[in-house]
Backbone as JSON, one array per atom type, in Angstrom:
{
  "sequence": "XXXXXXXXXXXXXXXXXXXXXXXXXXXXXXXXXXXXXXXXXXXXXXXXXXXXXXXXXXXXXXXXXXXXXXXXXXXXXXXXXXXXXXXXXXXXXXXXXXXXXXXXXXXXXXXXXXXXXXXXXXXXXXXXXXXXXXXXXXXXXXXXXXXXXXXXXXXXXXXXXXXXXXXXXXXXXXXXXXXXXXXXXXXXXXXXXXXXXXXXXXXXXXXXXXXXXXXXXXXXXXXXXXXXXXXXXXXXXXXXXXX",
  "N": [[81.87, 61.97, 35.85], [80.21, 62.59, 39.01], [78.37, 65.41, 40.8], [76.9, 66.5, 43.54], [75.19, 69.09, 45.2], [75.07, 70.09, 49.16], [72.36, 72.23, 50.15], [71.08, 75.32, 52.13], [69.27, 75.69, 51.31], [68.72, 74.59, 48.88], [69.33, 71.0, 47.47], [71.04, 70.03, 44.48], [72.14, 68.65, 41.48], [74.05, 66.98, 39.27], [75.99, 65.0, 36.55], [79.03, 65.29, 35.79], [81.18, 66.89, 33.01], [84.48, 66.58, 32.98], [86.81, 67.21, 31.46], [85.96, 69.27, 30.43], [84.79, 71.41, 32.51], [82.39, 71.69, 33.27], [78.5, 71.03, 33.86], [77.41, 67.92, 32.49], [75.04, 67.54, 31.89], [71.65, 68.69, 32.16], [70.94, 70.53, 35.84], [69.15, 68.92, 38.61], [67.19, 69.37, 41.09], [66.38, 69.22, 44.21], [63.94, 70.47, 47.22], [65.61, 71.88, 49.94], [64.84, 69.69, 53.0], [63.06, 70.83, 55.71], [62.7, 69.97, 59.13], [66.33, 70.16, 58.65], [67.62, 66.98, 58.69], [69.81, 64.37, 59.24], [68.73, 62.41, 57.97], [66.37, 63.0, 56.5], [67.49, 64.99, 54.76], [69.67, 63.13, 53.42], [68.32, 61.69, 51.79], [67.18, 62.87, 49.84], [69.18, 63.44, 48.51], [69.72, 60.93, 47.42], [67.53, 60.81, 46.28], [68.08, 63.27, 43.73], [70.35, 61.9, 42.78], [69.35, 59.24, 42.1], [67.57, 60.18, 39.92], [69.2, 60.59, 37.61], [69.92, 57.97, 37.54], [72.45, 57.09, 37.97], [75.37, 55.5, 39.09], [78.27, 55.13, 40.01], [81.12, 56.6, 41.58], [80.8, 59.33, 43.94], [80.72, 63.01, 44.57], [79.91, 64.83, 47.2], [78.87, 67.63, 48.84], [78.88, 70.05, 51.81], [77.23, 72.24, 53.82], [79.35, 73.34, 55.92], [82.16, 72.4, 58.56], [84.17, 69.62, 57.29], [85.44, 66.97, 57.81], [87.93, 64.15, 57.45], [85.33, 62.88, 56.15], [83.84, 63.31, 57.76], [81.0, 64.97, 59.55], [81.52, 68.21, 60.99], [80.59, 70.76, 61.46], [77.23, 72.63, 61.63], [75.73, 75.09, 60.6], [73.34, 75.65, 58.96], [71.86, 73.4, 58.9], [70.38, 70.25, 60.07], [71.1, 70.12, 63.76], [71.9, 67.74, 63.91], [74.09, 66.74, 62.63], [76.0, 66.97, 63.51], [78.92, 65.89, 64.33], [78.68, 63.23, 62.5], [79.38, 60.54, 60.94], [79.52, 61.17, 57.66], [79.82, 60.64, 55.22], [80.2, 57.81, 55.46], [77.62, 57.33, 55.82], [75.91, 58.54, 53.83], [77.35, 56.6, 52.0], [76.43, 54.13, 52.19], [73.56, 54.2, 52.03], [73.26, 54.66, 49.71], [74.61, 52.62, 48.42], [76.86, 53.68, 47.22], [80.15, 54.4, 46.23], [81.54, 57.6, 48.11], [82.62, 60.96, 48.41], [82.98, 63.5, 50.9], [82.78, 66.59, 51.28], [83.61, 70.09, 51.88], [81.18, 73.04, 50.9], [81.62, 75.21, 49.82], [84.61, 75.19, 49.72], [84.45, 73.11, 47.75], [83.21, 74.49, 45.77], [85.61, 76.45, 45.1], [87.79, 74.95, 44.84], [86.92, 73.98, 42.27], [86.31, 76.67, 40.96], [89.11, 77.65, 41.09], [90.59, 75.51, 39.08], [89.11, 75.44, 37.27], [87.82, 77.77, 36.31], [87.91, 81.26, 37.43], [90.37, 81.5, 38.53], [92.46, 80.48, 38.04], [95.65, 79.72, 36.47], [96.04, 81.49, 38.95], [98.3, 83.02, 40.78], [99.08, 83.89, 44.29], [97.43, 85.4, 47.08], [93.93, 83.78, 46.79], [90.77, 84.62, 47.67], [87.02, 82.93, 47.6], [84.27, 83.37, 48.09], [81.02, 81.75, 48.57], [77.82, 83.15, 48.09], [74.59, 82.73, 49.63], [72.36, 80.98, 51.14], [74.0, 80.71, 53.94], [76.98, 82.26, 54.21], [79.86, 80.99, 52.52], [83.44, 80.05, 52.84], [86.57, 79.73, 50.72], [89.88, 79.68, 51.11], [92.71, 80.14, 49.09], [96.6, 79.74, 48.51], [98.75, 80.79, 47.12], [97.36, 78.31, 44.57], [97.04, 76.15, 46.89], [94.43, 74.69, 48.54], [93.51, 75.75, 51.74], [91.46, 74.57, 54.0], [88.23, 74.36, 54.89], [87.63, 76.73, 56.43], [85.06, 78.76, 56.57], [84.41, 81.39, 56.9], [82.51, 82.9, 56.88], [81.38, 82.87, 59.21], [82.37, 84.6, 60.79], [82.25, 87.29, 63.52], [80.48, 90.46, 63.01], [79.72, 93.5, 63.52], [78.42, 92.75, 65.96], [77.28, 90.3, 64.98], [77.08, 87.27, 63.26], [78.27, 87.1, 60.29], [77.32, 86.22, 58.12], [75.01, 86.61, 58.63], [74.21, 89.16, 58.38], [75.08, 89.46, 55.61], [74.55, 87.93, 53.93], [72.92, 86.22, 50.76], [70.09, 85.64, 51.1], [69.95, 87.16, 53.99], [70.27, 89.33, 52.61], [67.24, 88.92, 50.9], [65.26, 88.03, 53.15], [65.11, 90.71, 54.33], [64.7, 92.21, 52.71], [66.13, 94.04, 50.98], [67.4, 96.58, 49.12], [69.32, 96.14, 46.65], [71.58, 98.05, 46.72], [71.94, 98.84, 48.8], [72.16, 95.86, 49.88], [74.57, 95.51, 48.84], [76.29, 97.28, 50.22], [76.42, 96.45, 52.75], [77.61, 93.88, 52.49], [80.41, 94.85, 51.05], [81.52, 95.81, 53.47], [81.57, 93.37, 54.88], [84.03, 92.59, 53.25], [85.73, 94.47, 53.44], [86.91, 93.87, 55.89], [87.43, 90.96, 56.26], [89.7, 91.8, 53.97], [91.07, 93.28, 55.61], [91.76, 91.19, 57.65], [93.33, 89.29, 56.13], [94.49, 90.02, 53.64], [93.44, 89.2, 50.47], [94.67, 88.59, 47.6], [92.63, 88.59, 45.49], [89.09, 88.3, 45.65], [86.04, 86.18, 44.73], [83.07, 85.91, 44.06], [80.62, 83.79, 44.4], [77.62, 81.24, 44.3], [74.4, 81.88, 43.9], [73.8, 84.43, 43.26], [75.71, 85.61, 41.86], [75.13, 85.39, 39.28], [74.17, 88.28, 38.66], [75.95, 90.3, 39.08], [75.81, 92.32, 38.6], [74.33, 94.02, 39.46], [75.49, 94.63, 42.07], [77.58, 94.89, 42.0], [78.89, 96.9, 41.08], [78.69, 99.11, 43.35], [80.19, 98.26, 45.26], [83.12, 99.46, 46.41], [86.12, 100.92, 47.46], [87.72, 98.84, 48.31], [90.71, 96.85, 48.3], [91.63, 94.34, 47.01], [91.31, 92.91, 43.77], [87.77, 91.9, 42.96], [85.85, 89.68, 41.43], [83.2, 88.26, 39.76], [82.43, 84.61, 40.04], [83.27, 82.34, 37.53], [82.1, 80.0, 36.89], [79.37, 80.56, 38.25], [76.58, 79.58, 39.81], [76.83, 76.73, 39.81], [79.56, 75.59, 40.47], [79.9, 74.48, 43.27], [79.05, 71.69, 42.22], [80.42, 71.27, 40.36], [83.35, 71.1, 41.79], [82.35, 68.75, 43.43], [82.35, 66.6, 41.79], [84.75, 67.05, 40.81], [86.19, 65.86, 43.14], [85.48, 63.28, 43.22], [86.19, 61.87, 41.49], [88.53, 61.76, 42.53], [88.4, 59.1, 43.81]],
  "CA": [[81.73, 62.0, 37.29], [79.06, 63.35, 39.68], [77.89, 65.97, 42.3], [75.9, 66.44, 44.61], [75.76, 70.43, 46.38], [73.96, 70.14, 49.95], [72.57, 73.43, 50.36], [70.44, 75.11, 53.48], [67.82, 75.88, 50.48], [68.15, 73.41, 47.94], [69.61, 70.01, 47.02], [70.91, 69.95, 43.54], [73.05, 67.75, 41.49], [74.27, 66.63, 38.2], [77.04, 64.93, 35.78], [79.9, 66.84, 35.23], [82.25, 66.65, 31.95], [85.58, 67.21, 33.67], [87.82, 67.83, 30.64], [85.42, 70.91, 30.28], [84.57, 71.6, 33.74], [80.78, 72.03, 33.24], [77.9, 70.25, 33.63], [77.27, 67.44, 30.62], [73.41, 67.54, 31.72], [71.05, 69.79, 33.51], [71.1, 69.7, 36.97], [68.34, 68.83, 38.98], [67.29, 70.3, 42.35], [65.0, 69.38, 45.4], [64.35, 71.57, 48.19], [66.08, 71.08, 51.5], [63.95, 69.44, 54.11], [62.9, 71.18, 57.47], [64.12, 70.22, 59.3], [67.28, 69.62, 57.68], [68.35, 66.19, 59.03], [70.55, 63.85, 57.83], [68.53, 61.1, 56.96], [65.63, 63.43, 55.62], [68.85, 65.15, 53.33], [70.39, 62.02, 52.23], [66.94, 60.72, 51.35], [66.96, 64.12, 48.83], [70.72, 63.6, 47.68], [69.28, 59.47, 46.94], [66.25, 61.48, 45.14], [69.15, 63.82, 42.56], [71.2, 60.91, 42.11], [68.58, 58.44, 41.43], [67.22, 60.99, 38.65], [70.23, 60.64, 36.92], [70.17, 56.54, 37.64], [73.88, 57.57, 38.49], [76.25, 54.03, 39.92], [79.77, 55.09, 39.94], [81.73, 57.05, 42.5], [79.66, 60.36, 43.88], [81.06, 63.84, 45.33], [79.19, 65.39, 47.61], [79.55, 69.31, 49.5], [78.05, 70.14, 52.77], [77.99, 73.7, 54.07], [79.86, 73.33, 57.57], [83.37, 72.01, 58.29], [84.19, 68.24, 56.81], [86.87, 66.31, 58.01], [87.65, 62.89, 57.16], [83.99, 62.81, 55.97], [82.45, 63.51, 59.82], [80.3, 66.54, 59.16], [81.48, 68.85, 62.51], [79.57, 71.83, 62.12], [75.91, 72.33, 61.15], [74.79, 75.91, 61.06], [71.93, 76.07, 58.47], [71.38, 72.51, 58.87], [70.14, 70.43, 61.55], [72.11, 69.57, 64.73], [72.31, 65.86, 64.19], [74.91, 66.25, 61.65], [77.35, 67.53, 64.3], [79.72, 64.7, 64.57], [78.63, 62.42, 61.97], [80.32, 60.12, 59.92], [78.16, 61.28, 56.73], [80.61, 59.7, 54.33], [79.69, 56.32, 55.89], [75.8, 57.07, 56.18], [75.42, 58.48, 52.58], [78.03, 55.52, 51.05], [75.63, 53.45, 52.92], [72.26, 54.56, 51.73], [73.45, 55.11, 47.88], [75.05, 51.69, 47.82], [78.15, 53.87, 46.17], [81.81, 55.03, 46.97], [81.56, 58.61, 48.61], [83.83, 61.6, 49.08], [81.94, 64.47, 50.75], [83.5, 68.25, 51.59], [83.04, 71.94, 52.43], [80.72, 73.03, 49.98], [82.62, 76.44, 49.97], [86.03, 74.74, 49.19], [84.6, 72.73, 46.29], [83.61, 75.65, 44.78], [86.5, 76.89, 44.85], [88.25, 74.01, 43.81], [86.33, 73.96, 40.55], [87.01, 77.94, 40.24], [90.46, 77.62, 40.75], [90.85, 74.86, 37.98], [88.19, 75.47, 35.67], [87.53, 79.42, 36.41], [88.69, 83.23, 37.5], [91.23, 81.19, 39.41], [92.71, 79.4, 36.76], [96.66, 79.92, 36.67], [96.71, 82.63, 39.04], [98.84, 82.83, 42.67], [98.79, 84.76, 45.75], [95.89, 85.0, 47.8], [92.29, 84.09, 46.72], [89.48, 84.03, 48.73], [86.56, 82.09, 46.9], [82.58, 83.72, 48.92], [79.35, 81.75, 48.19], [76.73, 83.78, 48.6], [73.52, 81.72, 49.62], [71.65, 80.86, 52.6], [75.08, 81.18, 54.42], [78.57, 82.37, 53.59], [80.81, 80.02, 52.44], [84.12, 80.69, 52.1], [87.79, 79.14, 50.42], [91.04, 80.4, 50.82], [93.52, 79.34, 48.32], [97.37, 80.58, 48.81], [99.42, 80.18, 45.68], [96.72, 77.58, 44.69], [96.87, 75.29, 47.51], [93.35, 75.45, 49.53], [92.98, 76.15, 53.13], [90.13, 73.5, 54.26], [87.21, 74.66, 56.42], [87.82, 78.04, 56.71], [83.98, 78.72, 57.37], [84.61, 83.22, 57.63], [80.99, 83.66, 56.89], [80.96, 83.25, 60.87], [83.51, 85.64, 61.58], [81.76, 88.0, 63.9], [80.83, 91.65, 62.15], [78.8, 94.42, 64.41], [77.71, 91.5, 66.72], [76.32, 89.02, 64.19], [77.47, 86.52, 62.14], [78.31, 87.8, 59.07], [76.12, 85.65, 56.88], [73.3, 87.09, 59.28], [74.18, 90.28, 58.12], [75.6, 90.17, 54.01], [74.36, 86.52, 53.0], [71.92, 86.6, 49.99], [69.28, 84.83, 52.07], [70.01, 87.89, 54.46], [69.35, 90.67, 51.4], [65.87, 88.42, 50.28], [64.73, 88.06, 53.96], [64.89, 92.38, 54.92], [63.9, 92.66, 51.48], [67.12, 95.46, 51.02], [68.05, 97.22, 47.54], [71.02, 95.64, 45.53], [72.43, 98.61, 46.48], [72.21, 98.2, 50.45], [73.17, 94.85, 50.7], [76.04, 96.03, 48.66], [76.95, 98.13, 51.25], [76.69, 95.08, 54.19], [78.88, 92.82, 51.61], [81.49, 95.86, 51.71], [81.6, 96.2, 55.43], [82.23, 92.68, 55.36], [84.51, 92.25, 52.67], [86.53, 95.25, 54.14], [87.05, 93.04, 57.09], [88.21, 90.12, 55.22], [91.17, 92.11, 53.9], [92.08, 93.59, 56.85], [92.51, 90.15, 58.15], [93.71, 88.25, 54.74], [94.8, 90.85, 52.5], [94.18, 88.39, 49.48], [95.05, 89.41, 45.89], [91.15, 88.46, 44.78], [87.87, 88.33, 46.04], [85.78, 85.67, 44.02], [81.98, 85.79, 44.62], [80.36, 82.69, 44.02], [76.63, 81.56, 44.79], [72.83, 82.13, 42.81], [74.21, 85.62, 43.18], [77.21, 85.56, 41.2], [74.61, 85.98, 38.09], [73.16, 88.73, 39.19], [76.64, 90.85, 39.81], [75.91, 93.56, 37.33], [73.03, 94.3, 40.21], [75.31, 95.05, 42.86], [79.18, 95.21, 41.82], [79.53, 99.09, 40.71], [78.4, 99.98, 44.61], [81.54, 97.95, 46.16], [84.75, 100.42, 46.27], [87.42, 100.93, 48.75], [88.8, 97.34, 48.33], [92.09, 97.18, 47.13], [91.68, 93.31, 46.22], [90.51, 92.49, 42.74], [86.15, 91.77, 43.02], [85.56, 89.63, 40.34], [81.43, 87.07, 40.0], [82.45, 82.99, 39.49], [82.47, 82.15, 36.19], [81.05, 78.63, 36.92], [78.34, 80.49, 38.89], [75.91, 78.34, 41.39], [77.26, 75.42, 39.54], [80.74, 75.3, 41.19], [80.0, 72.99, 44.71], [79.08, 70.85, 41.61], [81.69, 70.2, 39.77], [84.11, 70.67, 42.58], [82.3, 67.97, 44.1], [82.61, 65.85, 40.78], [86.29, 66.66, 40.78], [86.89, 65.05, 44.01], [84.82, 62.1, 43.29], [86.96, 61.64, 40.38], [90.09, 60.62, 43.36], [88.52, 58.09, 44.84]],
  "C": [[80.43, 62.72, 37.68], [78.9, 63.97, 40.64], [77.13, 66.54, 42.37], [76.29, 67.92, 45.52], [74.55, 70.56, 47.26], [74.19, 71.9, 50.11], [71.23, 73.88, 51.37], [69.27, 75.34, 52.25], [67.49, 74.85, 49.6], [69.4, 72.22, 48.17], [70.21, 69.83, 45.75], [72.27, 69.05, 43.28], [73.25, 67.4, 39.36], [75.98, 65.78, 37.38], [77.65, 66.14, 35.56], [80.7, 66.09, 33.82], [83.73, 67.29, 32.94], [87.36, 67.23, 33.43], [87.0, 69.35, 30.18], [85.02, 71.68, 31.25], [83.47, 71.95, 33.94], [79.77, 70.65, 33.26], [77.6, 69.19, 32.03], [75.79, 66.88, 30.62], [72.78, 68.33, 32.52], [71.31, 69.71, 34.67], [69.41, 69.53, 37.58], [68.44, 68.7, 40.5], [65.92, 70.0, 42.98], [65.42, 69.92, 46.46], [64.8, 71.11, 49.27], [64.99, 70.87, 52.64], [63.65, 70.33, 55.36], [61.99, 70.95, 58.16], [65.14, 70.05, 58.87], [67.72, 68.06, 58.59], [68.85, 65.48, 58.23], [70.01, 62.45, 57.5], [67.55, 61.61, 55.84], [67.04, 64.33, 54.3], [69.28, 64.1, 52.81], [69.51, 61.11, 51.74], [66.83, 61.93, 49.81], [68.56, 64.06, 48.03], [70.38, 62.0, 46.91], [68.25, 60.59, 45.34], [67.44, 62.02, 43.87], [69.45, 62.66, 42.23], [70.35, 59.95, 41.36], [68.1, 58.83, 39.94], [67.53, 60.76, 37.31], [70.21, 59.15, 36.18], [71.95, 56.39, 37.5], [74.53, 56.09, 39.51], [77.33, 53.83, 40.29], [79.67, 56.09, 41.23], [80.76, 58.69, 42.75], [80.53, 61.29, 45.01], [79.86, 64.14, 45.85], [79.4, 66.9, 48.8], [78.43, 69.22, 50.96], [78.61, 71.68, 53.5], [77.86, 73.65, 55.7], [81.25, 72.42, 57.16], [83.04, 70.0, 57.92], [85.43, 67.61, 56.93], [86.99, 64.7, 58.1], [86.36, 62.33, 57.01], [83.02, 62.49, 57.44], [82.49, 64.86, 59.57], [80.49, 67.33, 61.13], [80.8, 70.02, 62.76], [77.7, 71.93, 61.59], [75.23, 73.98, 61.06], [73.42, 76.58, 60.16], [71.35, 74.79, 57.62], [70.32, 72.22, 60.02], [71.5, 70.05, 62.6], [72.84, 68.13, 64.86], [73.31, 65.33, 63.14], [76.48, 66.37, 62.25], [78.23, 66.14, 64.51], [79.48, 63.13, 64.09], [79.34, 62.11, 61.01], [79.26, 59.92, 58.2], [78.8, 60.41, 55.33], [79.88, 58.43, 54.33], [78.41, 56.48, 55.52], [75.62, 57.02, 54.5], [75.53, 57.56, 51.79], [76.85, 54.28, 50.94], [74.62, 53.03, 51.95], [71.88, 54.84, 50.11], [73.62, 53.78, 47.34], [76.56, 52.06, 46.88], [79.23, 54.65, 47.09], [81.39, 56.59, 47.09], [82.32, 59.02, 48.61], [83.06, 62.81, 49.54], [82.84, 65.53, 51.38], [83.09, 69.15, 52.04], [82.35, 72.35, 51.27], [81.27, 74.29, 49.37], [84.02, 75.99, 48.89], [85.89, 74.25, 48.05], [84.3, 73.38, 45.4], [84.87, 76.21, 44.45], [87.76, 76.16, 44.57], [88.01, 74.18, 42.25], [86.39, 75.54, 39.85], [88.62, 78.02, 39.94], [91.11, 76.78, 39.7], [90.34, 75.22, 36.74], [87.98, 77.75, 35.36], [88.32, 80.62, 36.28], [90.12, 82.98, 38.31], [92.63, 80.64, 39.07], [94.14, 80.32, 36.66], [97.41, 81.35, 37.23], [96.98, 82.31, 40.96], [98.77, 83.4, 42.98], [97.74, 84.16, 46.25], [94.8, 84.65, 47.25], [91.42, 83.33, 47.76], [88.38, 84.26, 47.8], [85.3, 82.43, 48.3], [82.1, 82.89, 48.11], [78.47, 82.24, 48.95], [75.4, 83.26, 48.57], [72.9, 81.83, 50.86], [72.56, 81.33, 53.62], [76.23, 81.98, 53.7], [79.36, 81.37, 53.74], [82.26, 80.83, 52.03], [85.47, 79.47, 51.94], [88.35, 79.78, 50.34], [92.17, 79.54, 50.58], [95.02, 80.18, 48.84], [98.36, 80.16, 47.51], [99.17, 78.61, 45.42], [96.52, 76.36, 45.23], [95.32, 75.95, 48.57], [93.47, 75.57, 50.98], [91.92, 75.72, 53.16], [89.67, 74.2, 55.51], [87.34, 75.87, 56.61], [86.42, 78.85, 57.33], [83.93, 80.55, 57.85], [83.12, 83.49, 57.52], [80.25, 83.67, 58.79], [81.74, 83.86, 61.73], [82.03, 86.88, 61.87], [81.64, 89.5, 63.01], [79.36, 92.26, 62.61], [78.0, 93.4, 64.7], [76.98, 90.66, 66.56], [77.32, 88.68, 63.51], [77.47, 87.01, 61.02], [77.72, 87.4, 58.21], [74.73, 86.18, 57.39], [73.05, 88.23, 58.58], [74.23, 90.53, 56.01], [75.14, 88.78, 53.46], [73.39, 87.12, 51.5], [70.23, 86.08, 50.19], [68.81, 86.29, 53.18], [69.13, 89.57, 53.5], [67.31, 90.36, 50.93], [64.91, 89.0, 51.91], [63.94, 89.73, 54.41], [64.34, 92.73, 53.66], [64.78, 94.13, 50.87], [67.21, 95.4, 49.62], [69.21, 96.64, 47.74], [72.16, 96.53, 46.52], [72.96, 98.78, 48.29], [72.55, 97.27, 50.73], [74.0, 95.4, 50.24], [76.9, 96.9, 49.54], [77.15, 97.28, 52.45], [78.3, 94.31, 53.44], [79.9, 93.86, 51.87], [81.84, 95.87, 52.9], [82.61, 94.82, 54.97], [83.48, 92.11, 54.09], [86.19, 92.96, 53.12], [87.49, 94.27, 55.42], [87.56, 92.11, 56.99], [89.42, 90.72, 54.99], [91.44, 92.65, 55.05], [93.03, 92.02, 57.59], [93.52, 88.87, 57.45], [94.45, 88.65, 54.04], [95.33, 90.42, 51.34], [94.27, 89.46, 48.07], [93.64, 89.6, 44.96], [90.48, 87.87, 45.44], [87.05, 87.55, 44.62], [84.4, 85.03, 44.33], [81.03, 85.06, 43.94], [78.24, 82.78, 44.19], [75.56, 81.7, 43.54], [73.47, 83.8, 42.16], [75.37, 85.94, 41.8], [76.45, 85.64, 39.41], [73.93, 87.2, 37.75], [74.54, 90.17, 39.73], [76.68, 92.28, 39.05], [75.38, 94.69, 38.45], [74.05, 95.31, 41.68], [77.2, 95.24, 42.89], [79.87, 96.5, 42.08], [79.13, 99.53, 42.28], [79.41, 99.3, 45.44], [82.75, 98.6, 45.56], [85.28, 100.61, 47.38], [88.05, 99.62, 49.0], [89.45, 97.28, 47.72], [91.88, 95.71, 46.51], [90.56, 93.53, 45.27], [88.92, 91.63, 43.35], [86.21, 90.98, 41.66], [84.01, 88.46, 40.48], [82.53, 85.61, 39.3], [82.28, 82.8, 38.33], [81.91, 80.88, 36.48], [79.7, 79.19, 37.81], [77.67, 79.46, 40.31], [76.57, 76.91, 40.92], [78.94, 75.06, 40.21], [81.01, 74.49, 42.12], [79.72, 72.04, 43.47], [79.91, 69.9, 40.78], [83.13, 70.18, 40.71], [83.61, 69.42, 43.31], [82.07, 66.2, 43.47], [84.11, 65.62, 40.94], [86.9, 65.79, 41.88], [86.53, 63.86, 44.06], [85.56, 61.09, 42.33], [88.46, 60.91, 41.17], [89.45, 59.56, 44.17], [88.96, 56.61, 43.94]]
}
């Protein structure tokens, strides 16, 4: 199978093996357009796939809500994705069967099968840390679609404004200061969730050595993705796999 993870920075994409839940070739990654629209993006999701010369069925992630493949939110896209039927456009423009998602959720799809997620119940909530916050919340491993907390308000910003990893690059903050934003907002999270594990996804998620040991006072388990940035990927393989 194959996917495709739209992201507000890059594009990337690859075969998955999905009796091993990993890629079964590199991936390959172009940068996101800006503006982001959706014909200049699905002209860059054509570009990955083509790469490949890829003909069969194709997942694809998009970071904003996704419902019956009409993309409804857009916030580190552009606007013209707000109420499109992107399913249709991309199926379109590929010539192939589509299934496209939360790019959030298919991570955390592909953690919860293949990963830190992997035969365990209660709560998890499933962060990518990236341009935005993405987030999945599983409940004795059924997901919760769209969930989207990286725009839960937190000291009068968006919380991806404040703890993204996009957010840490931009101010240019020590490991050890964002780590202290991410806390705030992680704090905040359980108050309102109080899941059993915290499961921090994202470029970041290799990189957790950097900023782990400075988050304390959370009673939920902290643990980095083991599939890493590759996760919207093969979650977005796995769903390509039901059509």
């Amino acid at each position: 199978m194959f996917g495709v993870d739209i992201g507000g920075t890059g594009i990337k994409g690859a075969p998955v093996d999905l009796d091993k839940g990993d890629l079964s070739d590199d991936r390959f990654k172009v940068l996101t357009p800006h503006p982001a629209t959706p014909e200049s993006v699905i002209e860059g999701v054509h570009e990955v796939v083509s790469h490949f010369g890829w003909s069969g069925p194709l997942g694809v992630t998009f970071p904003g809500v996704v419902v019956d493949g009409v993309t409804r939110t857009a916030a580190n896209v552009d606007a013209g994705w707000v109420g499109l039927d992107a399913r249709k456009q991309i199926s379109e423009r590929l010539g192939l069967p589509v299934v496209i998602m939360n790019d959030a959720d298919a991570a955390g799809v592909a953690e919860m099968t293949f990963g830190v997620g992997r035969e365990r119940g209660g709560t998890i909530m499933m962060l990518t840390l990236g341009t935005g916050i993405g987030s999945a919340l599983f409940v004795d491993g059924r997901l919760v679609p769209n969930t989207e907390l990286g725009h839960l308000e937190l000291h009068g910003h968006d919380a991806e404004k404040r703890a993204s990893a996009k957010a840490r690059e931009d101010e240019e903050l020590s490991w050890e200061h964002w780590a202290h934003r991410l806390k705030k907002y992680l704090a905040h999270l359980e108050m309102l969730f109080s899941p059993d594990l915290f499961v921090l996804g994202g470029g970041v998620s290799r990189k957790s050595e950097k900023f782990l040991p400075y988050i304390n006072g959370i009673s939920a388990e902290i643990v980095p993705a083991e599939l890493q940035n590759n996760a919207g990927i093969v979650g977005a393989a796995m769903a390509a796999a039901k059509l």
